[in-house]
N, C-alpha and C positions, 0 to 999 in steps of 0.2 A: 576416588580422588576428589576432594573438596574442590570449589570452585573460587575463581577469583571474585573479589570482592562485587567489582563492577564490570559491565558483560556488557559491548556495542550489539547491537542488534539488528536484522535485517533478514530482509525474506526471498524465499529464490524457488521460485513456482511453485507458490503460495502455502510453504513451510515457514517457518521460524530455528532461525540460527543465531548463532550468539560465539561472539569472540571477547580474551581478557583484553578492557578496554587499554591494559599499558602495553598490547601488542600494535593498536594501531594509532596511527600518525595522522592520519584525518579523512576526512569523508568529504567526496565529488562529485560533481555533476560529472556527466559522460564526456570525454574527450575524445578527438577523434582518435583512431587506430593504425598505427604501420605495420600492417600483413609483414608475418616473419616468413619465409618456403621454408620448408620442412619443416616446422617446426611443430609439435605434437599438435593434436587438435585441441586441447584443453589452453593451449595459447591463443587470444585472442588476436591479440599483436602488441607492438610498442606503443607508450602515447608519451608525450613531453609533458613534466610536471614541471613549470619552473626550470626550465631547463635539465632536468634530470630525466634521466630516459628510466621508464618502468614497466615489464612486464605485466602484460595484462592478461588476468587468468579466469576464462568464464567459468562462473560456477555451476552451473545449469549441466555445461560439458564436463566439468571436475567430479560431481556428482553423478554423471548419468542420468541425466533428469530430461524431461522435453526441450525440445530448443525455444529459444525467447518469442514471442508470438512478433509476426511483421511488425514493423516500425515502432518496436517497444523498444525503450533508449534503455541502458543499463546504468546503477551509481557504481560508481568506486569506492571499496572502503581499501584506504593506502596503508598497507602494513610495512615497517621499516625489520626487517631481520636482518639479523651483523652487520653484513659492509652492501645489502640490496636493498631496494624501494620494492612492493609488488602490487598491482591493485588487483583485489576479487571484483568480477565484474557479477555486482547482485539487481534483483528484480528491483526492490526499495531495503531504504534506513529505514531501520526502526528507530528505535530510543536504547538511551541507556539507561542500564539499570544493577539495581545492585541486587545480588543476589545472595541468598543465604542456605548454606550450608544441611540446613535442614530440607529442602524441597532438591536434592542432587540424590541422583541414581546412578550406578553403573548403565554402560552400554546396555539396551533390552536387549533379547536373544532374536525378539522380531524384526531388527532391525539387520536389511540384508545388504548385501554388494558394496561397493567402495567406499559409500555414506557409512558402514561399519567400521574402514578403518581409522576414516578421520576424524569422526567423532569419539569425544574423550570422554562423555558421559552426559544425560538428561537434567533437566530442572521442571518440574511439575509444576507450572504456574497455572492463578485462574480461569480454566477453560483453554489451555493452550499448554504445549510440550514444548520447551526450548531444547535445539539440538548445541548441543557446546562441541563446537570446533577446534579442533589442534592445529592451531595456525601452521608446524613445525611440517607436518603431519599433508596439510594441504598444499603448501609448494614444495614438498620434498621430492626429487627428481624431476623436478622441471626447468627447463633450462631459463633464466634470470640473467635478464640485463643487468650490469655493475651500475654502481652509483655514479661514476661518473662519466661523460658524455661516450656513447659507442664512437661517435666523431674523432676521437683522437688520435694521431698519429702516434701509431708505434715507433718507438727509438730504433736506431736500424744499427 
């Protein structure tokens, strides 16, 4: 599968990922968190963006990767899909960048556990593996705040 043009970038214990940048809506400094109960462990919690409430989804626990080291703050990159807000909570931003077509691999065969299903395929850049994430793909079954405030009173 060819890749998008331009790919936001960012890294989550000390890999390289890459998302199409017309999936996300912007990139944050770390806000604080509202602890969900129950809620899977790949939920970090809510935080207030402007008033819009967004799940927050660590990717360190999306992947199965180590947990964040003590007092490492996490960015937000805010992905807007259909009618939700969601932030991935990553180590750092990278940069964007534009990608071509020619340096894009399918999925390797080396590549094991849940980071296999979410990624959509490799980019060989200089000295470094971009992993290309499936935005669809990484919040799929997870439970997502609505775009507009959880606060609302329901009509009775």
């Amino acid at each position: 599968m060819p890749a998008p043009n331009n790919c936001i970038t960012f890294l989550v214990d000390g890999q390289l990922f890459g998302m199409p940048a017309t999936e996300v809506m912007e990139l944050t400094r770390f806000h604080e968190l509202t602890p969900v109960p129950l809620a899977p462990p790949t939920i970090a919690g809510l935080m207030n963006l402007r008033g819009q409430v967004v799940t927050a989804v660590d990717m360190r626990r999306r992947l199965e990767l180590r947990p964040r080291p003590e007092g490492q703050q996490p960015m937000n990159v805010v992905l807007r899909r259909e009618d939700v807000l969601v932030s991935l909570l990553v180590d750092q931003v990278g940069e964007v960048i534009e990608l071509d077509d020619s340096t894009y691999e399918p999925v390797p065969d080396t590549l094991r556990g849940v980071a296999r299903e979410l990624v959509r395929g490799v980019h060989k850049l200089p000295g470094r593996l971009l992993l290309l994430l499936d935005p669809a793909k990484v919040i799929a079954g997870l439970t997502v705040a609505p775009r507009r405030s959880a606060l609302a009173t329901p009509a009775v």
